[in-house]
PyMOL Python script that loads the backbone (N, CA, C, O; Angstrom):
from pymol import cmd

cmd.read_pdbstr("""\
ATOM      1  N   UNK A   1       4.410  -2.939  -1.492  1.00  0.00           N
ATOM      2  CA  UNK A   1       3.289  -2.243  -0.883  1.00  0.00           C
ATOM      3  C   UNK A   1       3.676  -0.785  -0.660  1.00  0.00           C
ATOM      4  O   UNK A   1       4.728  -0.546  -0.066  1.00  0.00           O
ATOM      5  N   UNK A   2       2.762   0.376  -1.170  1.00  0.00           N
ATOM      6  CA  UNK A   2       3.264   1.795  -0.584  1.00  0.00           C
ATOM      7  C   UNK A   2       2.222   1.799   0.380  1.00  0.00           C
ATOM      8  O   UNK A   2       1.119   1.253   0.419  1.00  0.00           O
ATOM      9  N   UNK A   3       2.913   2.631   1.230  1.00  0.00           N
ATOM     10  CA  UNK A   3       2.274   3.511   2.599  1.00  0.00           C
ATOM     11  C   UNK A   3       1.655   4.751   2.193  1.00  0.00           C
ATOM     12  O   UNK A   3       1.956   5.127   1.060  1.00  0.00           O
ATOM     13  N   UNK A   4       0.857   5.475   2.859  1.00  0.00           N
ATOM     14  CA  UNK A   4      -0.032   6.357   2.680  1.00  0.00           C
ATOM     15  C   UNK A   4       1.187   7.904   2.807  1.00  0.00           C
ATOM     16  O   UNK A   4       2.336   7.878   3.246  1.00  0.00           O
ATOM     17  N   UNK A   5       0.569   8.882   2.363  1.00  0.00           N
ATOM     18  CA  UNK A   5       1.034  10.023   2.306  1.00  0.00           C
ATOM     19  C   UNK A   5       0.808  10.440   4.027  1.00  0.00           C
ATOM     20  O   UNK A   5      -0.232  10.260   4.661  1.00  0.00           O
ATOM     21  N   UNK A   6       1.880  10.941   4.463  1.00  0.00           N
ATOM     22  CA  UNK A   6       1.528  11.706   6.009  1.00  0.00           C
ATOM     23  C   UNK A   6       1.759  13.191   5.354  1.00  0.00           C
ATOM     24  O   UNK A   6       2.441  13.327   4.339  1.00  0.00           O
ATOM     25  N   UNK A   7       1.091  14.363   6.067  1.00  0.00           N
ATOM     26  CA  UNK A   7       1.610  15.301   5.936  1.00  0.00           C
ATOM     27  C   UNK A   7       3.039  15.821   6.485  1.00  0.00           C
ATOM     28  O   UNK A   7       3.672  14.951   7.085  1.00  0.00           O
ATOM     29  N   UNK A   8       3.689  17.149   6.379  1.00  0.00           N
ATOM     30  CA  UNK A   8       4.886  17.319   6.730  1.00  0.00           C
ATOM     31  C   UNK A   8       4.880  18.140   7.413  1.00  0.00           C
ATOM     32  O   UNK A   8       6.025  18.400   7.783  1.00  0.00           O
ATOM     33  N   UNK A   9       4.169  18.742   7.819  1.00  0.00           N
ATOM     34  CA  UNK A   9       3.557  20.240   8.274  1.00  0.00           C
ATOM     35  C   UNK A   9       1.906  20.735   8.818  1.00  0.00           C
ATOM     36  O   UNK A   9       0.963  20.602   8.037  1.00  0.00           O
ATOM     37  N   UNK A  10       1.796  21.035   9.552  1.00  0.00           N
ATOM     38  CA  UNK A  10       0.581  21.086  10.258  1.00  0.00           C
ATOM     39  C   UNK A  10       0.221  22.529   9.318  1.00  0.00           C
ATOM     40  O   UNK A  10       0.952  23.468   9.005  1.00  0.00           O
ATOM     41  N   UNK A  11      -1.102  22.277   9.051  1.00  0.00           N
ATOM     42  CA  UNK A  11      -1.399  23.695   8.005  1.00  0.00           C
ATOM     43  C   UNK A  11      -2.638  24.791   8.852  1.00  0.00           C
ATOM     44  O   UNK A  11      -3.619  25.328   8.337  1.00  0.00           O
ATOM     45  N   UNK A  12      -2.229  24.854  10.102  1.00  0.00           N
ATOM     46  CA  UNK A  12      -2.480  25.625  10.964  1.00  0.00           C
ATOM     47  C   UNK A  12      -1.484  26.588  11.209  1.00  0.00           C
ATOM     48  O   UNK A  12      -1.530  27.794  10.962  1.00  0.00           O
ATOM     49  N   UNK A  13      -0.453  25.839  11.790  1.00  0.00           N
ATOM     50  CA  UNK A  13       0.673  26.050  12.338  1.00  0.00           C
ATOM     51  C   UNK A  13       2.219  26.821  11.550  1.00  0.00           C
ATOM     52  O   UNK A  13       2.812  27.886  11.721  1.00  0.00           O
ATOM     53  N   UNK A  14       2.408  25.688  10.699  1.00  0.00           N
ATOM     54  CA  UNK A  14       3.503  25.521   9.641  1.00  0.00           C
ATOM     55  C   UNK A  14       4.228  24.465  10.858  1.00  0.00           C
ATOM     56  O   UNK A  14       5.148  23.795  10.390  1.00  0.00           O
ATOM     57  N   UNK A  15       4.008  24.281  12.007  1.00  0.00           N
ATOM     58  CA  UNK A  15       5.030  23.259  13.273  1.00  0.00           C
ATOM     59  C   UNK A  15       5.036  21.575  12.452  1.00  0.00           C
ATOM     60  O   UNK A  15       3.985  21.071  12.056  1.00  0.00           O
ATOM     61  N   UNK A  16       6.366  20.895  12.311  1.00  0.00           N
ATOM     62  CA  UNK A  16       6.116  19.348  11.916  1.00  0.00           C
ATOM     63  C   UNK A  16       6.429  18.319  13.068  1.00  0.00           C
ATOM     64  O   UNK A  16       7.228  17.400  12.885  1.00  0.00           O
ATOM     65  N   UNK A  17       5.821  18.492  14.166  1.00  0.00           N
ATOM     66  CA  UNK A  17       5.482  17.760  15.439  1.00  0.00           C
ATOM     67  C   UNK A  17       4.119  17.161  15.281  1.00  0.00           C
ATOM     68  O   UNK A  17       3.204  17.181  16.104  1.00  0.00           O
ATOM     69  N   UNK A  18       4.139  16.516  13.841  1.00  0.00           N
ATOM     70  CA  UNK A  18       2.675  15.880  14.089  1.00  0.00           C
ATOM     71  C   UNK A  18       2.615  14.411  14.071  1.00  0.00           C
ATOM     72  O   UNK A  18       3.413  13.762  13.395  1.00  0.00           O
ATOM     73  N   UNK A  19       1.464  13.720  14.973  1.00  0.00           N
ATOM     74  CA  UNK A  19       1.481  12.433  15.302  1.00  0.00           C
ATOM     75  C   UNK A  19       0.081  12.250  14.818  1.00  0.00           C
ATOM     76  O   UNK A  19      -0.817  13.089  14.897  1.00  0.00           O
ATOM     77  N   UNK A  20      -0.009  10.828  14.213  1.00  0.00           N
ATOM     78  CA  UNK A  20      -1.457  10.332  13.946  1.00  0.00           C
ATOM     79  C   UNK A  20      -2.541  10.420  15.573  1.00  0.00           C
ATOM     80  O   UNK A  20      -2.530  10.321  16.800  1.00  0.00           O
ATOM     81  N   UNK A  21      -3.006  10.567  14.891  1.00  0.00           N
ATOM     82  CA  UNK A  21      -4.992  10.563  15.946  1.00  0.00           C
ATOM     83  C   UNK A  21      -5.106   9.617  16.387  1.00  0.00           C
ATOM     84  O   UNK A  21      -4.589   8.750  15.682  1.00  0.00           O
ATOM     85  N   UNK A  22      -5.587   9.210  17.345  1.00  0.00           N
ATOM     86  CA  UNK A  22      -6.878   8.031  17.587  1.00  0.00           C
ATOM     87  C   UNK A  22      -7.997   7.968  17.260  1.00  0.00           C
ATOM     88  O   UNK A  22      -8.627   6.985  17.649  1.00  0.00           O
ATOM     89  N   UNK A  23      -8.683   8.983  16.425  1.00  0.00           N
ATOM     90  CA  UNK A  23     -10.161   9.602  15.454  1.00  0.00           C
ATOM     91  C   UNK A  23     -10.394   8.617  14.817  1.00  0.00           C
ATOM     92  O   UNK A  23     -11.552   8.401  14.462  1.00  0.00           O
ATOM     93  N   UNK A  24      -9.388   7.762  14.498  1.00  0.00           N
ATOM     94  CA  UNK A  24      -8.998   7.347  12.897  1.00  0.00           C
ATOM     95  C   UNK A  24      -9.011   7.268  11.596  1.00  0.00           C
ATOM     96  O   UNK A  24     -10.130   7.763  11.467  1.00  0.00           O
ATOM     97  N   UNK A  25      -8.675   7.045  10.498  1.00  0.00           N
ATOM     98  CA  UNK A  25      -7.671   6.899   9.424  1.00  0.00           C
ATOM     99  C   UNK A  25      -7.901   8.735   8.822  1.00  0.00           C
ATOM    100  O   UNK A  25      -8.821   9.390   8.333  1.00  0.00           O
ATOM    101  N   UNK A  26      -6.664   8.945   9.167  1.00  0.00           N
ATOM    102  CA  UNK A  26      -6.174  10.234   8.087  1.00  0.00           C
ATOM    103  C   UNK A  26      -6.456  11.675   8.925  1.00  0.00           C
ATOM    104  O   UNK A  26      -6.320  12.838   8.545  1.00  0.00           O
ATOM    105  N   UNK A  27      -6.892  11.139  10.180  1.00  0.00           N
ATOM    106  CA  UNK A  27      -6.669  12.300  11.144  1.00  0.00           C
ATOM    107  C   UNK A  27      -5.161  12.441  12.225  1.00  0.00           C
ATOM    108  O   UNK A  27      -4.627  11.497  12.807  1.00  0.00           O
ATOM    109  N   UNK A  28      -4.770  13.724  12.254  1.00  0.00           N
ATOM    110  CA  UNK A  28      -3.687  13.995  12.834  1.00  0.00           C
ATOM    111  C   UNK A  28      -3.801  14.742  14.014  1.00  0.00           C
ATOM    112  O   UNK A  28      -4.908  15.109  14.410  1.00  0.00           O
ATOM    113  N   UNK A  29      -2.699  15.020  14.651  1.00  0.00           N
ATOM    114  CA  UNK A  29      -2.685  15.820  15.842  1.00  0.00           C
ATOM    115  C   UNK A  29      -1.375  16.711  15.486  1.00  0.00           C
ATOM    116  O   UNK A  29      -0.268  16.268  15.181  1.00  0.00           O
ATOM    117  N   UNK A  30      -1.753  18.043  15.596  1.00  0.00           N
ATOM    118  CA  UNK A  30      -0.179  18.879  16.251  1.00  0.00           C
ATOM    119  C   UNK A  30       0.082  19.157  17.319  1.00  0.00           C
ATOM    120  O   UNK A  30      -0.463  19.992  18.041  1.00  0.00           O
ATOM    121  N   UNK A  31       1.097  18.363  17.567  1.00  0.00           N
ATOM    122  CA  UNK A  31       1.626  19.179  19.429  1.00  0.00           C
ATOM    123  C   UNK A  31       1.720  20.288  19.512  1.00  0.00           C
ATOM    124  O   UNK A  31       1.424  20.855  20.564  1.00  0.00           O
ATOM    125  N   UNK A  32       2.244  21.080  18.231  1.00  0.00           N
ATOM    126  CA  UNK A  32       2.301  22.788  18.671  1.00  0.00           C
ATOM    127  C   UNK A  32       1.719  23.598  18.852  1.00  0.00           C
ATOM    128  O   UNK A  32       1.942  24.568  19.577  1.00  0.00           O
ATOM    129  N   UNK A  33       0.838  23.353  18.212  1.00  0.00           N
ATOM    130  CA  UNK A  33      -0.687  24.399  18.318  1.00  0.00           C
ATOM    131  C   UNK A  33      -2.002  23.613  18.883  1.00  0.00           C
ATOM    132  O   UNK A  33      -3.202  23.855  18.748  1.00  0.00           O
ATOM    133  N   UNK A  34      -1.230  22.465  19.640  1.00  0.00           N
ATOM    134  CA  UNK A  34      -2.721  21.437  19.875  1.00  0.00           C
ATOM    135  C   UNK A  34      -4.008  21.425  19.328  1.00  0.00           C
ATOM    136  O   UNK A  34      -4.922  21.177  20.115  1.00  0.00           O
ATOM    137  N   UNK A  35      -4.344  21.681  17.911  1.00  0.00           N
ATOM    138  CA  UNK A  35      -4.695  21.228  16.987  1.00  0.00           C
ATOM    139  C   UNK A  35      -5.112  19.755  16.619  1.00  0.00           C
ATOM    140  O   UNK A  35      -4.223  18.906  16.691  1.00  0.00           O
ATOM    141  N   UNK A  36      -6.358  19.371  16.237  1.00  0.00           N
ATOM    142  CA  UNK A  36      -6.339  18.214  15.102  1.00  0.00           C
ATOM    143  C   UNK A  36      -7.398  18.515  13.874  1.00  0.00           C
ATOM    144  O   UNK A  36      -8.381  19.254  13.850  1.00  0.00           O
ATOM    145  N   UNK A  37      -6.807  17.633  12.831  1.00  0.00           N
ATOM    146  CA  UNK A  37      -7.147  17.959  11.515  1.00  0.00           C
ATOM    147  C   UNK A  37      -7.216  16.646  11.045  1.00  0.00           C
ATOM    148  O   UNK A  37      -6.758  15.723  11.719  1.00  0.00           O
ATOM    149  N   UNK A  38      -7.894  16.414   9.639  1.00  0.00           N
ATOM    150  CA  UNK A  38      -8.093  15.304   9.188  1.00  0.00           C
ATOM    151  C   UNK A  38      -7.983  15.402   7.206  1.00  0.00           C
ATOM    152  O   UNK A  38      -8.628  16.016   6.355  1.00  0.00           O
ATOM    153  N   UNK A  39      -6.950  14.553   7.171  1.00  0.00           N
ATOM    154  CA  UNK A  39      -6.884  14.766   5.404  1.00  0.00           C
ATOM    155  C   UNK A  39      -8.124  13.676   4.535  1.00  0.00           C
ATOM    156  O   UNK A  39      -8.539  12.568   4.872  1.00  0.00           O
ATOM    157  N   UNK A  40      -8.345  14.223   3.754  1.00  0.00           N
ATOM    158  CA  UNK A  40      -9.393  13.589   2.940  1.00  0.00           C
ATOM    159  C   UNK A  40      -8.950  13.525   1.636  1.00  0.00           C
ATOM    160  O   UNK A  40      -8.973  14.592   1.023  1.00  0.00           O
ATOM    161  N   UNK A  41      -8.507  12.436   0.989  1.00  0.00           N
ATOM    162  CA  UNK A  41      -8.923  12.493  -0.319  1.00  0.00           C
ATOM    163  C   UNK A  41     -10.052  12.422  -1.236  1.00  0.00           C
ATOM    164  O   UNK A  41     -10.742  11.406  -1.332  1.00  0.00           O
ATOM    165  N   UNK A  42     -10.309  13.769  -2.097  1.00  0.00           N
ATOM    166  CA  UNK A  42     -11.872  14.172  -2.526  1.00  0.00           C
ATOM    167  C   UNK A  42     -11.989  12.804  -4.151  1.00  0.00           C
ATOM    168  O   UNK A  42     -12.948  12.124  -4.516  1.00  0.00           O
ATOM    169  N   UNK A  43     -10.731  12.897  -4.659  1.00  0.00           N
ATOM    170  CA  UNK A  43     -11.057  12.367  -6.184  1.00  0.00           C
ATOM    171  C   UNK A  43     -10.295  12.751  -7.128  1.00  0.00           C
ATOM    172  O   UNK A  43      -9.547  13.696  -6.878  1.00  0.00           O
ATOM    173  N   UNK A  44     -10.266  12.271  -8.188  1.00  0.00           N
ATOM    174  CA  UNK A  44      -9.412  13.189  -9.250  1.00  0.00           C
ATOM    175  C   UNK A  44     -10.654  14.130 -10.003  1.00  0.00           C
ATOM    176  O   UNK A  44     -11.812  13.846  -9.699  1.00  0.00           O
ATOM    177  N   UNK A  45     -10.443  15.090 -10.845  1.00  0.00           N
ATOM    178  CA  UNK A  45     -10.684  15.822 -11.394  1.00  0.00           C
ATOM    179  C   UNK A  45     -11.243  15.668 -12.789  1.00  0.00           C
ATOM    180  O   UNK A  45     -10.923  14.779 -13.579  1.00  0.00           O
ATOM    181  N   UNK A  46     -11.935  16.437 -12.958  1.00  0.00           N
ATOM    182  CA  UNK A  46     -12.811  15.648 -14.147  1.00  0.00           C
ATOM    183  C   UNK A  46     -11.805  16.009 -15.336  1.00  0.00           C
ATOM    184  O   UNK A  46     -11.195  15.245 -16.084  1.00  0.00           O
ATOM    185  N   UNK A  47     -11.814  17.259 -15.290  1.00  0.00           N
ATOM    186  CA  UNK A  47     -10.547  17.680 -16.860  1.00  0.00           C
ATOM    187  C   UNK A  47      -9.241  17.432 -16.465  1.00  0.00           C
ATOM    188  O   UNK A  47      -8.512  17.534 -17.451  1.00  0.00           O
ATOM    189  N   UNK A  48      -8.616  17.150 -15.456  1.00  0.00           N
ATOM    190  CA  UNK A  48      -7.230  16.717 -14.964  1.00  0.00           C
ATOM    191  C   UNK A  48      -6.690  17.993 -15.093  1.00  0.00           C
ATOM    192  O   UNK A  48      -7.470  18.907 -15.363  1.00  0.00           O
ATOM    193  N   UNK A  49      -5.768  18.179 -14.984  1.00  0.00           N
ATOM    194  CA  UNK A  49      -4.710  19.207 -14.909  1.00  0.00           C
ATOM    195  C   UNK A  49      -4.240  19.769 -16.300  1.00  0.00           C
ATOM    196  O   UNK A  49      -3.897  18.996 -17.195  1.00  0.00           O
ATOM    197  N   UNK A  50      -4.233  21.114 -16.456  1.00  0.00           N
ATOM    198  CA  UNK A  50      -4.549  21.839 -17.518  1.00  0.00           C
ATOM    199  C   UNK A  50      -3.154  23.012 -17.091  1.00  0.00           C
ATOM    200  O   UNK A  50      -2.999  23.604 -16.023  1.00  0.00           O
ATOM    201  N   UNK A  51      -2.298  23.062 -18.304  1.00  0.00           N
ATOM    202  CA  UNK A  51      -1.210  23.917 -18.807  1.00  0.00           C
ATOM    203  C   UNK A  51      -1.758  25.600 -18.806  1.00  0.00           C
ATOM    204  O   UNK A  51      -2.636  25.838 -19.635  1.00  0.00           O
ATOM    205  N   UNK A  52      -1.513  26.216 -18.344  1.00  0.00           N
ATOM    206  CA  UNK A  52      -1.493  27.668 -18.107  1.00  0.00           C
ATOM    207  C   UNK A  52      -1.651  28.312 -19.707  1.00  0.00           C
ATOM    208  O   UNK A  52      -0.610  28.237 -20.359  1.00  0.00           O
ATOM    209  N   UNK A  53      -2.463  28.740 -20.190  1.00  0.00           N
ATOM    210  CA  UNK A  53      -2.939  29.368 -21.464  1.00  0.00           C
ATOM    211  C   UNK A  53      -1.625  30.613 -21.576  1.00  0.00           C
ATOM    212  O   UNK A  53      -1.397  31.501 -20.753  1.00  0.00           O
ATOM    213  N   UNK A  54      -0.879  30.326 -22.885  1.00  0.00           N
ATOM    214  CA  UNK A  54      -0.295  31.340 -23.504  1.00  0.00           C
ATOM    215  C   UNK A  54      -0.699  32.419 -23.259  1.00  0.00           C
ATOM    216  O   UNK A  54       0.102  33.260 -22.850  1.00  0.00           O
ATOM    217  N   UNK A  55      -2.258  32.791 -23.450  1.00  0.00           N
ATOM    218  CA  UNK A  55      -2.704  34.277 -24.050  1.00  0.00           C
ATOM    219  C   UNK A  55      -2.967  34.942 -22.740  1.00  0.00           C
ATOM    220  O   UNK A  55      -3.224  36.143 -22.816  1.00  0.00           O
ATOM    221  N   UNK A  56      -2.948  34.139 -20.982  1.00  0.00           N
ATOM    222  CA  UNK A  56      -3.176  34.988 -19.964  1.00  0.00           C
ATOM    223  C   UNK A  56      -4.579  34.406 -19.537  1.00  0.00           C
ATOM    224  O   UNK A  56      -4.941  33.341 -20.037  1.00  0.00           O
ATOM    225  N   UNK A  57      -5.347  35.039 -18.669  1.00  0.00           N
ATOM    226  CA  UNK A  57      -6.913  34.641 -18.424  1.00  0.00           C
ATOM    227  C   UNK A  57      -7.581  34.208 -20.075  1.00  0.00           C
ATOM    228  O   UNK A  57      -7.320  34.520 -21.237  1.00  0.00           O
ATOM    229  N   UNK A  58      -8.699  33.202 -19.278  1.00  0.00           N
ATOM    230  CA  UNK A  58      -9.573  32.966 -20.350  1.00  0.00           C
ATOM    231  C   UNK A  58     -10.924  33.652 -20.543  1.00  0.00           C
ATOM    232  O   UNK A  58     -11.670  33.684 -21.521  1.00  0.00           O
ATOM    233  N   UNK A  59     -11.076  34.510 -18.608  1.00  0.00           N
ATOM    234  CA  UNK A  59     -12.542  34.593 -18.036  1.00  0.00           C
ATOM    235  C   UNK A  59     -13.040  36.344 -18.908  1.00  0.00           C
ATOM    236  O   UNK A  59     -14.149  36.877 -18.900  1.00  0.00           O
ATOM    237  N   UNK A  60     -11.918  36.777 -19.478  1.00  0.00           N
ATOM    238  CA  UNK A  60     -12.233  38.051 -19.999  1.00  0.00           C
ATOM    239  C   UNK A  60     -12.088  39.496 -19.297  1.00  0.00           C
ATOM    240  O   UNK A  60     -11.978  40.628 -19.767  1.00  0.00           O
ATOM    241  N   UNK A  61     -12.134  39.009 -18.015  1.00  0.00           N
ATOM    242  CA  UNK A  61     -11.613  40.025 -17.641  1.00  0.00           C
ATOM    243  C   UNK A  61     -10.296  40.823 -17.064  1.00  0.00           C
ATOM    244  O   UNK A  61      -9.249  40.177 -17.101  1.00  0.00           O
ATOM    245  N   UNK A  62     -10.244  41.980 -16.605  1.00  0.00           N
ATOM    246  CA  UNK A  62      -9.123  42.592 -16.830  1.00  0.00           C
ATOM    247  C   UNK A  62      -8.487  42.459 -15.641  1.00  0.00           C
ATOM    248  O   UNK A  62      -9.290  42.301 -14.722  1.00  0.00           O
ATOM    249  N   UNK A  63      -6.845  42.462 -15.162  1.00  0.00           N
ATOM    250  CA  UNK A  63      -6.347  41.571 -14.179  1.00  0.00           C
ATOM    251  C   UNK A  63      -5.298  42.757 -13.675  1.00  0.00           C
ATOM    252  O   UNK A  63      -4.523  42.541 -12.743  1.00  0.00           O
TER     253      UNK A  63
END
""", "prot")
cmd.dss("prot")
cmd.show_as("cartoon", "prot")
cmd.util.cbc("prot")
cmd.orient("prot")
């Protein structure tokens, strides 16, 4: 059986004093910045993950 991903780091903060919620599932608390937040997984991606183009931008313009 795997366990769920916790975060490592409060992304408020950068503090890793974080404890699960009582909200429940996938909400957290930071003690440091007394903060709470909640992770969501949205889905995968329709084209998946795509290699960085040789030639630079694709959008045409100038960078």
């Amino acid at each position: 059986m795997t366990e769920r991903a916790a975060p490592f780091y409060c992304p408020y903060c950068g503090d890793e004093d974080l404890r699960p919620s009582e909200q429940g599932h996938g909400a957290w608390e930071c003690r440091a910045c007394n903060r709470a937040f909640q992770l969501k997984f949205l889905g995968l991606l329709a084209e998946g993950f795509k290699a960085p183009s040789p030639h630079g931008s694709s959008d045409g313009g100038a960078s």
